[in-house]
C-alpha positions as CSV (number, residue, x, y, z in Angstrom):
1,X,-26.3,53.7,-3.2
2,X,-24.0,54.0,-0.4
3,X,-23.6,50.3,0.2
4,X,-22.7,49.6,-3.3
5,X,-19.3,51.1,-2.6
6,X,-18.4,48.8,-0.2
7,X,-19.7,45.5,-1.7
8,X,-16.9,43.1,-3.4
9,X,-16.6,43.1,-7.0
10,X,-17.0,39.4,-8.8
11,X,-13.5,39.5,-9.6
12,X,-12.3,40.3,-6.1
13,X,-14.8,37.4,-4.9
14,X,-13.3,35.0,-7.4
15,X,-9.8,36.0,-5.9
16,X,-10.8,35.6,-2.5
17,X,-12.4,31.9,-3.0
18,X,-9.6,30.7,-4.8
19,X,-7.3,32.0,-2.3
20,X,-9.6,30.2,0.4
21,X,-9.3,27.1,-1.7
22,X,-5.3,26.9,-1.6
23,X,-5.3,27.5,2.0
24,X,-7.6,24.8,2.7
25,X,-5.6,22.5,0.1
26,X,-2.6,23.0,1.8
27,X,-3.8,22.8,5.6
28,X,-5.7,19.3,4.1
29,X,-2.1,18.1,3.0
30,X,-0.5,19.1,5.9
31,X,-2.9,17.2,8.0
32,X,-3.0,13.9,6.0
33,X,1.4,14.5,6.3
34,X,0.4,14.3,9.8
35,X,-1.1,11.3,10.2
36,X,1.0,9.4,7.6
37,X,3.3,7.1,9.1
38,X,7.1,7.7,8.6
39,X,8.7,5.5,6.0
40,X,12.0,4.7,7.9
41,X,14.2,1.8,7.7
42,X,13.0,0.1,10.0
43,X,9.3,0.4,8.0
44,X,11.7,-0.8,4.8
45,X,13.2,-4.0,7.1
46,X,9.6,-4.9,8.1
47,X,7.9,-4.9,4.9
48,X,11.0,-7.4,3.7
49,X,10.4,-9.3,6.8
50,X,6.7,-9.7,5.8
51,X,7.2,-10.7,2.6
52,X,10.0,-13.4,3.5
53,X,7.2,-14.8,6.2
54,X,4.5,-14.6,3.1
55,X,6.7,-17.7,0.8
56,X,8.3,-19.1,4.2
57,X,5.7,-20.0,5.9
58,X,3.6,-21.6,2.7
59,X,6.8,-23.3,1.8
60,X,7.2,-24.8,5.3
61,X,3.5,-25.9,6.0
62,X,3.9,-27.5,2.3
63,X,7.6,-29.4,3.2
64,X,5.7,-30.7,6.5
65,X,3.0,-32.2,4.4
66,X,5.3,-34.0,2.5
67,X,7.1,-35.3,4.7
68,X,3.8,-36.7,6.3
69,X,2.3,-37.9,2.8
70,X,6.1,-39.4,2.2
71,X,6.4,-41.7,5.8
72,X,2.6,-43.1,5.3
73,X,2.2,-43.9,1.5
74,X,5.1,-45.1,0.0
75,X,5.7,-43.6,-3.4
76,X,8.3,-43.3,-6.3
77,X,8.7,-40.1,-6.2
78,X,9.3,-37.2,-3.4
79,X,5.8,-35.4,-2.1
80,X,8.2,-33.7,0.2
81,X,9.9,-31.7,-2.5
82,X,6.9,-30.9,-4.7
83,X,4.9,-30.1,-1.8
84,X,7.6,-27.6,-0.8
85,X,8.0,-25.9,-4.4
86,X,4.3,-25.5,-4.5
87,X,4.0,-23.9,-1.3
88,X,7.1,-21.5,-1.9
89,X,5.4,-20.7,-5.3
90,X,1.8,-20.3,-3.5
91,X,3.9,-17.5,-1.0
92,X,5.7,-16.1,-3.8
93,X,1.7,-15.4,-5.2
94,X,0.5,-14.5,-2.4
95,X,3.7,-11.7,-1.8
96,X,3.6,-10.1,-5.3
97,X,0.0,-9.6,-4.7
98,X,0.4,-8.1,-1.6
99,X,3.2,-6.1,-3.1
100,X,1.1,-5.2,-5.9
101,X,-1.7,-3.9,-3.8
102,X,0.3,-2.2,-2.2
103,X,2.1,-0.4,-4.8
104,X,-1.8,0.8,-6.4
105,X,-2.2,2.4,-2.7
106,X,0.7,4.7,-3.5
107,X,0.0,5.4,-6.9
108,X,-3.1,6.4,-5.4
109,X,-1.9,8.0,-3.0
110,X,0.3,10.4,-5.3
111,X,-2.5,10.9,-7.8
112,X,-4.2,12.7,-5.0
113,X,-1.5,14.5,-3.5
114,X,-0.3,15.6,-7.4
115,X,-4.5,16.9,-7.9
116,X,-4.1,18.5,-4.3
117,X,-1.7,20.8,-5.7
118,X,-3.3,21.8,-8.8
């Protein structure tokens, strides 16, 4: 009967496991803060320099073609220039999908963080 004094009640157990769940919420958040990379503006200039290369270099490798298809088959109209407009619209794709992706990654991301907290 003695021991029965110094066993926990439920309701000082349920305390105690949700203050052991909010620690380990917060240490997890800190350590995923951690290991995040910092957004600077350098991050900001190289994500715009990424998605420049994205439509460039479609656009260029489709100019070159044209000019290729344009010296050996003589046509009416310009391969050059459609070639070129279909590769900058291929990279302009090809960066909004990338952009898109992502964007869901960070959504994501603060879904997580927001159900972290609560």
């Amino acid at each position: 009967m003695e021991d029965d004094k110094h066993m926990p009640s439920p309701e000082k157990e349920a305390s105690e496991t949700g203050f052991i769940n909010t620690v380990g919420n917060k240490a997890e958040r800190k350590l995923r803060a951690r290991r995040k990379k910092y957004k600077t503006i350098w991050f900001g200039f190289s994500m715009a320099g990424l998605v420049g290369w994205s439509v460039t270099i479609p656009g260029v490798l489709g100019t070159l073609l044209g000019i290729w298809i344009d010296k050996h088959y003589k046509n009416s109209y310009s391969w050059t220039l459609m070639l070129m407009l279909i590769g900058i619209m291929i990279g302009c794709l090809l960066a909004w999908n990338w952009m898109n992706k992502e964007r869901e990654a960070a959504r994501k991301d603060r879904e997580k963080n927001v159900n972290d907290l609560s």
